[in-house]
N, C-alpha and C positions, 0 to 999 in steps of 0.2 A: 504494500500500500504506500500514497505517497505519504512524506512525515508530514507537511504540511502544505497549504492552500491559500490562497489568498481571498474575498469575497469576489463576487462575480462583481465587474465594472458595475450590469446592468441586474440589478439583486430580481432573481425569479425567468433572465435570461437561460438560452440552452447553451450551455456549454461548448464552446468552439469548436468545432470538427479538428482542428491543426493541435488542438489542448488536449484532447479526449485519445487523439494518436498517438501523439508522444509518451500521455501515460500511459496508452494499450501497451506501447514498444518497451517502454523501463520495465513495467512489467514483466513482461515478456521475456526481458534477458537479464530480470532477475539483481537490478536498478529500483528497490522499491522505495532507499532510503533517500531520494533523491529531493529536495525542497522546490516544490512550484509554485513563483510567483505570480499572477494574471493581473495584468492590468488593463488599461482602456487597448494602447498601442501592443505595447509588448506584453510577450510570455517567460518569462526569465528562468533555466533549468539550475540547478546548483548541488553537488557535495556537498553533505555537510562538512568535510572535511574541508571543507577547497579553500586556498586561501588565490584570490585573485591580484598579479599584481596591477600598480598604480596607473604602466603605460605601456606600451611596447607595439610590435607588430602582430595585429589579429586580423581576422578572416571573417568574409565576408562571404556567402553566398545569394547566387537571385535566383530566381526562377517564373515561369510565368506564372496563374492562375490556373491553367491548365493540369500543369506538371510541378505545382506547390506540394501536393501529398508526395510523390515518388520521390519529389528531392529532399524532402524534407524527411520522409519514411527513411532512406539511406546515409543520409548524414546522421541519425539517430541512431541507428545502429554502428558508424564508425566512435561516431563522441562518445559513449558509453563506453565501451573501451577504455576509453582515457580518465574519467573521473573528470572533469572539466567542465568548467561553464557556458555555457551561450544561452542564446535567447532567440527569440522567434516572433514575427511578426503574428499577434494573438488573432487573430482571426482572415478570413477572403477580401472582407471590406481593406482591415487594413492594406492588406498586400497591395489590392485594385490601384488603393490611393497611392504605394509608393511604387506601381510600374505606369502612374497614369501620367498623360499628357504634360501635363499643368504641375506634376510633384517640385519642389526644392529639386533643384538639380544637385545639389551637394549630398542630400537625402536620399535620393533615389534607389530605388532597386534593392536594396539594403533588406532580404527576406532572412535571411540568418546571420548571426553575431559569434563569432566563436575567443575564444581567452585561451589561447596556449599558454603555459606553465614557463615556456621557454621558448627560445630560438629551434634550438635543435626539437622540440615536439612541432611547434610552427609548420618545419618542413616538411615532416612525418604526414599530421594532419593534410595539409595541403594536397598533397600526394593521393592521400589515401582517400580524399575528397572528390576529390578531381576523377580518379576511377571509376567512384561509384556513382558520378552523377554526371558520368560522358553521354554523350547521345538527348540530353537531356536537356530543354529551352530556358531562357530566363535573359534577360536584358545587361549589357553591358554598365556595369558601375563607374561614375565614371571620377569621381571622386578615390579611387582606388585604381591599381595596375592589375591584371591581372596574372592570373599563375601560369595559365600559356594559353596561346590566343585563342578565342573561342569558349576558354572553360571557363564554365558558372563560379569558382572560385576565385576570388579578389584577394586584394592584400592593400591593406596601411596600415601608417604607424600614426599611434594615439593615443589617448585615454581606455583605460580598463573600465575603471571606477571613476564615476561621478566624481568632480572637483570644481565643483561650482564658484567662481568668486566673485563679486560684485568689480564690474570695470569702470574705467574712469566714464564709459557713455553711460552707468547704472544698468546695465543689463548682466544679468549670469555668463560667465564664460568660463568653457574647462579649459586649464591650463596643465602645460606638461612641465617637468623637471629639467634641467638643463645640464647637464655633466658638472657643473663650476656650483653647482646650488642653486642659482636662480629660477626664474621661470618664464613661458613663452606661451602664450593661447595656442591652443589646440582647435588650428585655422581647420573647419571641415569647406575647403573651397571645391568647386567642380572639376575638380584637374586633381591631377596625382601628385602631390606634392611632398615630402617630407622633410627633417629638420634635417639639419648638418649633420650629425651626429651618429642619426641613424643610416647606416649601411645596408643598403636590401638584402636581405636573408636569402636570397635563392640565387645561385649561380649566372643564370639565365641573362645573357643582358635583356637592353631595354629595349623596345619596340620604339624605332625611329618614326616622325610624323612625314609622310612623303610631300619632299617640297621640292622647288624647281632651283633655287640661290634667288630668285629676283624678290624674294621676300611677299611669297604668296603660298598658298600650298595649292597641287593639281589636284584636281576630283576629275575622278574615269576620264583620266589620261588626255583631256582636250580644256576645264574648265579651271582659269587660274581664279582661286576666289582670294582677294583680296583686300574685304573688309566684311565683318559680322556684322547685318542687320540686326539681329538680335538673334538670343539664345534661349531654348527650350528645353525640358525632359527630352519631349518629342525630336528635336532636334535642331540645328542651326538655319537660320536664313539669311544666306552671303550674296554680298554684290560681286560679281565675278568677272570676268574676260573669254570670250570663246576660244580658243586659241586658233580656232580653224578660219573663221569669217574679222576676229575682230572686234565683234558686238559685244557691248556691254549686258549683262544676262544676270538675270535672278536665278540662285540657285537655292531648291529645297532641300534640306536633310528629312530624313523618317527616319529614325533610331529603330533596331532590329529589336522585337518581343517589348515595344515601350505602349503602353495604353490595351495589350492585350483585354482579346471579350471573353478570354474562356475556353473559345470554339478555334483556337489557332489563329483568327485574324489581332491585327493592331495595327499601328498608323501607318506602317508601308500601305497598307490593302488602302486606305483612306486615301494618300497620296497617289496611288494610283488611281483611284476612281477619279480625282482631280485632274489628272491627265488627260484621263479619257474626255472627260467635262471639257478640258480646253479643245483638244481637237474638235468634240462636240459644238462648241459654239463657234470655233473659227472662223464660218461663213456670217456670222452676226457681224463681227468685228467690233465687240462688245469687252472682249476680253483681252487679257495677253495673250500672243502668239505662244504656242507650244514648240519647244525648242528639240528636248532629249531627256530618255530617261535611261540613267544605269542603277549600277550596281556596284558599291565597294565597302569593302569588311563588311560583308553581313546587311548594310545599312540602303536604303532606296533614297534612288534623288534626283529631284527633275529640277529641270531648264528651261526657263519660261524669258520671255522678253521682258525688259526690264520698261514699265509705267514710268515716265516722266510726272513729276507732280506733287500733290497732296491729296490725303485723303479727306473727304470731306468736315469729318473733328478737326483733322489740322486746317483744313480752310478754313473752318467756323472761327477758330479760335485766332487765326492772322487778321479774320477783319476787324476784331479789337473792340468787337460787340458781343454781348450779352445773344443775340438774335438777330436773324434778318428783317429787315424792314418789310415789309408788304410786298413793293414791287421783284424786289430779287429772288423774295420766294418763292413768289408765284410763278418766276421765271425756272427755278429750279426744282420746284414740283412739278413744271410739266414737261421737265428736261428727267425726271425719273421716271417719273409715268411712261414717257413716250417709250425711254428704257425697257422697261418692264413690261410694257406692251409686246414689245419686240420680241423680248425673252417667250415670254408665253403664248404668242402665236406661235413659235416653232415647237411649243409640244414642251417647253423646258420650265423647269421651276429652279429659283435661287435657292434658298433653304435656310440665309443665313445675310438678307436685306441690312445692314446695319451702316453708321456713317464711317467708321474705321475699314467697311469693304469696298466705298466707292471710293475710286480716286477722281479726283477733279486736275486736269493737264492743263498745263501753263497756256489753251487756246479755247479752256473752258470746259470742251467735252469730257463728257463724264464715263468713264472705263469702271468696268467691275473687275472684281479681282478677288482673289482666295475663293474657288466656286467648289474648294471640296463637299461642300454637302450641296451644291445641285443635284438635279436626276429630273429624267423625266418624268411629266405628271403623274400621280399616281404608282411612282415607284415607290415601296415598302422599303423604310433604312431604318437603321437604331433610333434610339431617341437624341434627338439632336438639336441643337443651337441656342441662339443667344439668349438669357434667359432676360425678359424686359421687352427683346426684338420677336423673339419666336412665340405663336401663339400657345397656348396650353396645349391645345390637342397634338399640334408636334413634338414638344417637349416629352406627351405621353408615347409620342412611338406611331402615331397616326401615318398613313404615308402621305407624299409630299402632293400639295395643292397650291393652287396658284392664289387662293383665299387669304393660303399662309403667310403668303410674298405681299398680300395688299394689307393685311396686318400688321408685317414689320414697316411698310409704306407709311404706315399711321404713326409709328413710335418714330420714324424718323424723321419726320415731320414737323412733329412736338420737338424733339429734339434742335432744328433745324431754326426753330420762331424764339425757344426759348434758351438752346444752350442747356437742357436739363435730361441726365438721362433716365429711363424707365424704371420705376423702381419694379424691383421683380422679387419679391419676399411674400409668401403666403402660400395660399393656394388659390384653384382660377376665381371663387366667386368672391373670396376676399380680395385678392388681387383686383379685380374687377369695382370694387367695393372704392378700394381704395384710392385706384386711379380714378375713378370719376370725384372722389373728394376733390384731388388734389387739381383737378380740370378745371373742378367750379372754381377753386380760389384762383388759380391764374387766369382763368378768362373774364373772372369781374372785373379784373386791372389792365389785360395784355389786350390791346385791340386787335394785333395780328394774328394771335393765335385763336383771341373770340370769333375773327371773324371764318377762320378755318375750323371751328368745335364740330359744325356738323360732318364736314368730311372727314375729321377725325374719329367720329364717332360713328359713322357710317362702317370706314374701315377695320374699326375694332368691337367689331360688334363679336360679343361672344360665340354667338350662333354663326360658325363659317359659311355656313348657305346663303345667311343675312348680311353677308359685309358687300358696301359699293362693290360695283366693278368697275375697272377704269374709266369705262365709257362713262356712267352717270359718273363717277367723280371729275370728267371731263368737265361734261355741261354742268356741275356745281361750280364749278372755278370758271365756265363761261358766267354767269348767272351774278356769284359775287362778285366779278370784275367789270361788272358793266352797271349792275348798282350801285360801286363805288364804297364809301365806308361805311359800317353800320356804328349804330350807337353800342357801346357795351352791354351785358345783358345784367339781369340784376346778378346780385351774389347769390347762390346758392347753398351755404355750409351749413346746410342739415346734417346732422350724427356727426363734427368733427367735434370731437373733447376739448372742452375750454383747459384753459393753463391750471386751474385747483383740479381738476379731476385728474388731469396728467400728474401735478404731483403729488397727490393723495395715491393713487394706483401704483407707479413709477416707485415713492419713499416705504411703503407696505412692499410691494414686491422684494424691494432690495431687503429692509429685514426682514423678509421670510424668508431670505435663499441665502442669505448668511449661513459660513461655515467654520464656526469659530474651533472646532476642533480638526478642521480638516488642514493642509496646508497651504491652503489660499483662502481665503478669506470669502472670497466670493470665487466662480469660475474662470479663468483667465485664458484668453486669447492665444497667451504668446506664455508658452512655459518659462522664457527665457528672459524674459521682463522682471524687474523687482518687485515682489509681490506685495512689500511695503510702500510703495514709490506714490505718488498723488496721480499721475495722468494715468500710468497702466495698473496702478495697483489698488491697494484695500486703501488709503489714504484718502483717495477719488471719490469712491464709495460711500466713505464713512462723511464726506464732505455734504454730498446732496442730502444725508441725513442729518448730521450737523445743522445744516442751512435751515430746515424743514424745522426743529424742536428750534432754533432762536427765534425763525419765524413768528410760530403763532405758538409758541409754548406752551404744545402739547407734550406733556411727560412719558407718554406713551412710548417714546423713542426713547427715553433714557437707559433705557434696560438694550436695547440695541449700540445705544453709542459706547456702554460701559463695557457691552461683549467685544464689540472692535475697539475699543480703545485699549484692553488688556490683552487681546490678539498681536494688538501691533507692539505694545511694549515687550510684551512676550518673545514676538519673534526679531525684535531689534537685540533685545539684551543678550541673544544667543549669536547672534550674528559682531556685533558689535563696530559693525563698519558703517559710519554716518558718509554716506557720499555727500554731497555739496548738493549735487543740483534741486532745485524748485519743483520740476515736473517729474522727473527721470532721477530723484536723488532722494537722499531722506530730508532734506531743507521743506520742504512743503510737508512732509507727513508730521514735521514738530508743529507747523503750524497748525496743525489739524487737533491733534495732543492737547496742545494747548489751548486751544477755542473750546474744547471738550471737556477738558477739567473747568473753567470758567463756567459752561452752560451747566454741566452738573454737580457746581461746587465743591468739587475734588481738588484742593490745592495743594496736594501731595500730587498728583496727576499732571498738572500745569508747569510744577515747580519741577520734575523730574523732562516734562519736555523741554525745560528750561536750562536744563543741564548739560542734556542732550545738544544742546545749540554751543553748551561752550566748547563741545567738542570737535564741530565739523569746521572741516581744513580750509585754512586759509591762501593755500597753494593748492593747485591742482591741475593734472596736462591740460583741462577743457576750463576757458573762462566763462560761457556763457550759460544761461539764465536755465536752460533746462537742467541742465548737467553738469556744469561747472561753480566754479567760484562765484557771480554775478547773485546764482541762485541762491547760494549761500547768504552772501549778504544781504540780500534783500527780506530774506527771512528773519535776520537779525534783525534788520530797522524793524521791521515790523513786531517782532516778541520784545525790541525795547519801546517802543511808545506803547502796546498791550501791557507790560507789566509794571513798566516804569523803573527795572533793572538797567543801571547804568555799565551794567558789567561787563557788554556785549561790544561797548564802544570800540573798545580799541581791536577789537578784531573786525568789525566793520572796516575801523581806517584803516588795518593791514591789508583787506582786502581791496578797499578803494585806492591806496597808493600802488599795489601790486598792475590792479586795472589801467591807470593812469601812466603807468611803464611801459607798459605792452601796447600801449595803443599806436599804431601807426598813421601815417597821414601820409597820402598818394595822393595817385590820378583819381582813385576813385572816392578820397573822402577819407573818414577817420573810419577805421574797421580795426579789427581785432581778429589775430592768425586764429581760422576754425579748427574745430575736434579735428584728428585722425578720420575718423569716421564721414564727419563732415563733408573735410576736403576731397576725398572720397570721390563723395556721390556728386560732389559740385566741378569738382576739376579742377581745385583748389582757389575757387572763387571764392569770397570771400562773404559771410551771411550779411544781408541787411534785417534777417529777420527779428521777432521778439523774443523766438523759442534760440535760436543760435545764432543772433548778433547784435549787428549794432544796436536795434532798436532793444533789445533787450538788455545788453550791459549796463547801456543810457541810462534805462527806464531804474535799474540800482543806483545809477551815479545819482537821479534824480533825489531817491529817498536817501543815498549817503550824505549829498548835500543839505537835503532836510534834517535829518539827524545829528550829524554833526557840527552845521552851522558852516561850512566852507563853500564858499562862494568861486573857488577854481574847479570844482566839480562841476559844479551847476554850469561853468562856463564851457567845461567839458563836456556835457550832455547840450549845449549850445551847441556845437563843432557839430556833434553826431544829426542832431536835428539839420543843420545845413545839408550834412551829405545827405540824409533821407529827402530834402528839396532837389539836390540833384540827380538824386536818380530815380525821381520820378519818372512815369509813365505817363503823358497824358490821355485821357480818356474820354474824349468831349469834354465836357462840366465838370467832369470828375478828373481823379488821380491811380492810379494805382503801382505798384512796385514789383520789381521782379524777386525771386528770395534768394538770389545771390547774384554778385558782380560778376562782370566776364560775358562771352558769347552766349552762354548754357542758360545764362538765367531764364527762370520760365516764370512769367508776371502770373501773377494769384490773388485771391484775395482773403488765401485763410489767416486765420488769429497766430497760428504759429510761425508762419515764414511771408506771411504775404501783408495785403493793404489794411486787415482788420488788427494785425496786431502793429504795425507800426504805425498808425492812425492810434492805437492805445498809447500810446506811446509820445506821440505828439498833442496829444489832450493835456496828458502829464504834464511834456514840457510849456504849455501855453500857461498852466493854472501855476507854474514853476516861476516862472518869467515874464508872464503877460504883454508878449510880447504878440502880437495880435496875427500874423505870419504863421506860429504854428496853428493857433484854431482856423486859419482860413484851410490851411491846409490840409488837418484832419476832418475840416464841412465839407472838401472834394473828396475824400476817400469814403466820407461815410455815402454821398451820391451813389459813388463808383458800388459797393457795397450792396447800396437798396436796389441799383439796376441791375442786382444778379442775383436777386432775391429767390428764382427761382431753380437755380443751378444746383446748391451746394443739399448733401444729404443736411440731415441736422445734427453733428455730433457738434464738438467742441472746436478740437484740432483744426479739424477740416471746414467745418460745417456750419450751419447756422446760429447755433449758442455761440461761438466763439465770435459772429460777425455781429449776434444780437449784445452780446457781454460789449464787445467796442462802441453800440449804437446808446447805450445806457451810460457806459464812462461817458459819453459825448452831453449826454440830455444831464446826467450830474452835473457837470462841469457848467453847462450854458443855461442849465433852465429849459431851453427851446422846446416847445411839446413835440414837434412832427419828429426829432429823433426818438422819444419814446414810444412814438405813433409807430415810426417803422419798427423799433424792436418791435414793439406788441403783434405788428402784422407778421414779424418773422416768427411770434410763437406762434400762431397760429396756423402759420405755414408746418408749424412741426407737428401742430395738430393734425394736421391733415395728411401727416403721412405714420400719424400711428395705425399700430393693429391691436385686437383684441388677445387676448390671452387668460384663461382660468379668470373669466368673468371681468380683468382690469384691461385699463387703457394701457398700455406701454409705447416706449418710444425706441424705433429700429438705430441702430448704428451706424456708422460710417460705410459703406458699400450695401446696405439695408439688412446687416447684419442683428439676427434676435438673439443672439447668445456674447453680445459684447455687454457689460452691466460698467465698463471703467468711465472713468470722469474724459480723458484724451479722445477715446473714438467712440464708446459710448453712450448707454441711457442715462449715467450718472451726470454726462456733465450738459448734456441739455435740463437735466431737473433742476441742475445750479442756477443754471440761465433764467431758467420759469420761476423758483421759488424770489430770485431776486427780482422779477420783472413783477407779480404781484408785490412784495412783501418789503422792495425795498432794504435789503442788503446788502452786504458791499460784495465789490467782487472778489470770488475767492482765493484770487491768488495774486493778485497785484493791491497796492496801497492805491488812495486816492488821488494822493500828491498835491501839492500844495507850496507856499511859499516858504523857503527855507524858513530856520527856527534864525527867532532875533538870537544874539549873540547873552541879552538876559537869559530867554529860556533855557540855549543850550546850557548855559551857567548852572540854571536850576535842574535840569537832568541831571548834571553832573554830581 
């Protein structure tokens, strides 16, 4: 028998077929002492004896869906043998997910886990793995080398065991030991990579990539690609060279046994029906030309003519508008239509209508492109496409209709007037439900898109018998165009949930699904996130509850604030690593601490996160405000004017003279060298935002200068205000900003890198300086702001709380009603894209995610935004700002 078991993820679940095997086999060969862990992902086998070490070289096996039991049935019978541990992907779902399309490329494939004891078993294993699972499918790893080409076993060097440590971005990362004592993150990147140190265990050399010297690599011996469009599980899409004619040429990768169904097909078979698809439509001239398909390692890849252009999202977003004006749309609904006319008089259906599939060419005409799920009408395919674009009945598996094409017509449409895309969370009749909410509110405002509602609703009529067909959505767009404009229609928001219902339903949900015994607090998105932290973690959380009991103080919460507020001391005291940062750091979760001992008169609770504060460092590799230093201080200013502890000061000013060093001043303005991480993803641009830059370091110099009384701060957060005037964007009437310097920058207008948080920002500095320049400037961001009212989902981060939280700092600061007027219209916009659940209103996430509850992307930090928008509290994580302190008061803090 086994010694012991874990509970089932899913309590009253059947038992895994891949779990129920492995103990039929221990069994079997007489293995009974053997400890099974089960968890959601993995199934962990173990010795009791066993001792695992910390890192080294272990093995990796894939296999498809298919041929999961056989490979996994014989690897179980070698490991046994050995007394050794591994692990197993715990059920088919999981596998599905890591040979699918869309998996973490670094993640991938990854169906078995094995711990050799040593180098020399390493080899053994290997070996004797590799035999027994020849002949046998499973997807290349690519994060790993493998043991000889073709075979299901892999190899890297890495972590054994779990070695979690909090890094300077505040996220978990394993680190490995270094021969000298130090240590090195335990990078899992999609490439084979490993440390200096480690020597490959296997004889064998390495498998060279076939390249030409001119600094390209050939594919099937004619196609130099040299540059990655982008990278996929599924596979790479390179801009290439033909080497035969010359032409510049798209080439696809399909990765061998990646997205398998079970039945032997996977995305080669897809890629080829793509194929076919293009010679299919070649007489349209509708599509790209088909060029060549081969074959090399294992893997399928075609050659298509390379589309000059953008695609319609990227057109949308170059004209520098929210939406098309009336006349251009109109121009380019009947430039799709005519399209799609086309297509389905030849018998052919798209399958997969969306604005990222059309390209728009530098002479207008509009090309289709990626037509892998075309087919002919009425052909039977898996369930497929865009979920938002594709209607239900496809999604279910229905075969392909031309109904289907004028459905996704509709969602592009909308897309097209307002810049917003489909929300697609539910199922069809709430789905349905809910997108008509969300229609009535933008068409009692949007005239363009009111005056398109009927043929939008035409087209998306649930019933696919009942949706327009071209012809009559023809003569509606004759009909509208020649009556000219209509008056808007009235408002319609029957059934959306006012802002108390949202956060009544929203602050109860979150204390019922509290898990103060589990290891997160609440469920969490991203394992890898700080489960204490305020944007991703229980901090977030405990915040929208917080907000709710100072609100309207009801006591009802305190018994919830007191479980997470001894969750988080709990799991900080064991941890004992205070990061810096605000968002992404423990610096905002003291805040929280401490608001909590206050509301529930715990001053043993207050005064211990008060402690906490004289802890967190005043140096740190990241200076800004989510993760860095910036965050730090600004928490300080704030638990010293909350407690009136002058004890904090001089760690403020170490952090502000620190700030003050580092700052640099260029072409582009006053910035601050970004994270590692950062730089990164930007190009080493340099952040203007509030989460990772200027406008956030500022927004501390602002409260350092307040706090301390220094007036060269203040003149410092002057400097940074300049540079946010010159790198403005103009926007007609409005303003908006890109979230970092350089060519890459991509203009936005979220709270954390875009126009809603450095408009927070410069409200600060105006109400700092009253210098009348910055308020002009954040009244253009807030415009820019309300005219994308309809774009953004609703979180924080991203989304509308965080654009509503800047519309509220604006109406504090000015009095002005119409900025409170627009937040309020933006709750209400949040209302409208709730759903129901277990009898409450709740509120979806960032991509319309129902299982995020965190403050950063989800339900939690839109409830901040509502409970402040009724109730009048401050915002949660930035001060008010204000004019420095006279040179008396600072006296008197002192």
């Amino acid at each position: 028998m086994i010694v012991a078991s874990t509970d089932q993820p899913i309590r009253g679940a059947v038992r895994p077929s891949f779990v129920t095997l492995t103990e039929r086999l221990l069994a079997e060969l007489g293995e009974q002492d053997r400890i099974v862990h089960l968890g959601e992902q993995w199934c962990s086998i173990t010795p009791p004896e066993a001792g695992i070490r910390r890192q080294g070289w272990k093995l990796h096996l894939s296999a498809t869906t298919a041929h999961a039991e056989r490979v996994l049935e014989r690897a179980v019978r070698v490991l046994a043998e050995f007394r050794i541990a591994f692990k197993f992907a715990a059920s088919r779902a999981v596998l599905r997910d890591l040979n699918g399309p869309r998996c973490t490329r670094s993640g991938a494939g990854k169906f078995i886990t094995v711990y050799p004891a040593d180098d020399a078993q390493l080899r053994v294993l290997a070996h004797r793995l590799h035999r027994a699972t020849a002949g046998l499918s499973g997807p290349r790893i690519l994060s790993d080398r493998p043991y000889r080409t073709g075979s299901l076993v892999h190899c890297r060097y890495g972590c054994f065991l779990a070695n979690p440590v909090l890094s300077p971005d505040g996220d978990y990362r394993d680190m490995l030991l270094t021969p000298d004592g130090g240590t090195v993150e335990d990078r899992r990147d999609p490439w084979f990579s490993a440390p200096a140190w480690a020597t490959w265990p296997f004889p064998e050399s390495r498998k060279t990539t076939r390249g030409t010297g001119s600094g390209g690599v050939l594919l099937g011996g004619r196609f130099l690609a040299v540059e990655a469009i982008r990278h996929a599980n599924k596979g790479g899409v390179y801009r290439a060279v033909d080497t035969e004619t010359g032409e510049t040429v798209v080439v696809k990768q399909a990765r061998a046994h990646v997205g398998d169904d079970g039945a032997g097909g996977d995305v080669r078979d897809i890629q080829r029906h793509e194929a076919a698809m293009l010679r299919r439509f070649e007489p349209l001239g509708v599509t790209p030309r088909f060029v060549a398909e081969f074959s090399q390692d294992g893997d399928d890849f075609l050659a298509q003519e390379l589309i000059e252009g953008q695609s319609l999202r990227r057109w949308l977003a170059a004209t520098g508008t929210p939406g098309l004006g009336w006349p251009k749309l109109l121009a380019v609904t009947r430039d799709l239509m005519a399209l799609l006319a086309r297509v389905h008089a030849d018998g052919l259906v798209l399958g997969d209508l969306t604005p990222g599939n059309v390209m728009v060419r530098p002479d207008g005409k509009l090309t289709l492109i990626d037509v892998e799920l075309a087919a002919e009408e009425g052909t039977a395919l898996s369930a497929s496409g865009t979920p938002g674009y594709a209607p239900y009945e496809q999604l279910s598996g229905s075969p392909r209709t031309a109904a289907a094409d004028r459905y996704a017509l509709g969602a592009v449409l909308v897309y097209l007037a307002t810049g917003a895309e489909p929300v697609h969370s539910g199922q069809m009749a709430e789905r349905m439900l809910q997108r008509k909410r969300w229609l009535d509110l933008v068409c009692a405002e949007h005239a363009v898109l009111g005056r398109l509602r009927p043929l939008i609703d035409g087209l998306q009529d649930a019933d696919p018998d009942r949706r327009w067909t071209l012809t009559r959505a023809g003569q509606f767009l004759d009909a509208v165009s020649v009556r000219g404009s209509v008056a808007l229609s009235a408002p319609h928001e029957d059934g959306i949930p006012d802002a108390d219902t949202l956060v009544t339903d929203g602050v109860e949900h979150l204390v019922e699904t509290m898990r103060p015994e589990a290891k997160t607090l609440w469920p969490v998105v991203d394992p890898r996130q700080d489960a204490c932290s305020a944007w991703p973690g229980a901090a977030g959380g405990l915040t929208a509850v917080l907000a709710a009991a100072e609100a309207t103080g009801d006591v009802r919460y305190h018994g919830a604030l007191r479980a997470g507020a001894d969750w988080l001391l709990s799991r900080m005291r064991a941890e004992a690593v205070p990061t810096p940062g605000l968002l992404h750091g423990r610096a905002g979760t003291l805040l929280v601490l401490h608001r909590a001992g206050r509301v529930l008169g715990d001053s043993g609770l207050a005064d211990e996160a008060l402690g906490w504060a004289h802890r967190l460092p005043t140096r740190w590799p990241n200076l800004d405000l989510a993760t860095g230093t910036a965050g730090a201080g600004l928490a300080m200013c704030a638990l010293t004017v909350a407690s009136g502890d002058p004890g904090l000061l001089g760690r403020i000013e170490a952090i502000a003279e620190h700030l003050a060093h580092e700052a640099r001043l260029d072409d582009h303005g006053l910035t601050w060298a970004p994270s590692k991480t950062y730089a990164a993803r930007s190009r080493g641009g340099a952040s203007y935002g509030l989460a990772h830059g200027t406008a956030g370091i500022a927004t501390f110099l602002l409260s350092a200068a307040a706090t301390l009384g220094r007036g060269d701060l203040l003149e410092l957060a002057g400097i940074a205000g300049r540079t946010m005037a010159g790198a403005a964007v103009q926007d007609g009437s409005g303003v908006r900003w890109p979230d970092h310097s350089g060519t890459t920058g991509q203009v936005g207008d979220t709270w954390t890198a875009g126009t809603a948080g450095v408009g927070s920002f410069l409200v600060r500095l105006w109400r700092a300086t009253g210098e009348r320049d910055w308020l002009e400037l954040a009244e253009r961001a807030a415009l820019s702001v309300w005219q994308r009212r309809w774009v953004p989902d609703p979180s924080s981060a991203h989304g509308l709380a965080g654009r509503g939280e800047f519309l509220l700092d604006l109406h504090a600061a000015t009095g002005e009603p119409r900025y409170r007027l627009w937040a309020e219209r933006l709750g209400r916009i949040i209302g409208g894209h709730a759903y129901r659940h277990d009898g409450r209103w709740l509120v979806p996430g960032a991509g319309w995610r129902r299982d995020d509850l965190s403050h950063g992307t989800g339900m939690a930090g839109s409830l901040g935004f509502l409970v402040r928008l009724r109730h009048g509290v401050g915002a949660p994580w930035l001060p008010p700002g204000g004019r420095p302190l006279t040179a008396g008061a600072h006296a008197s803090l002192v």
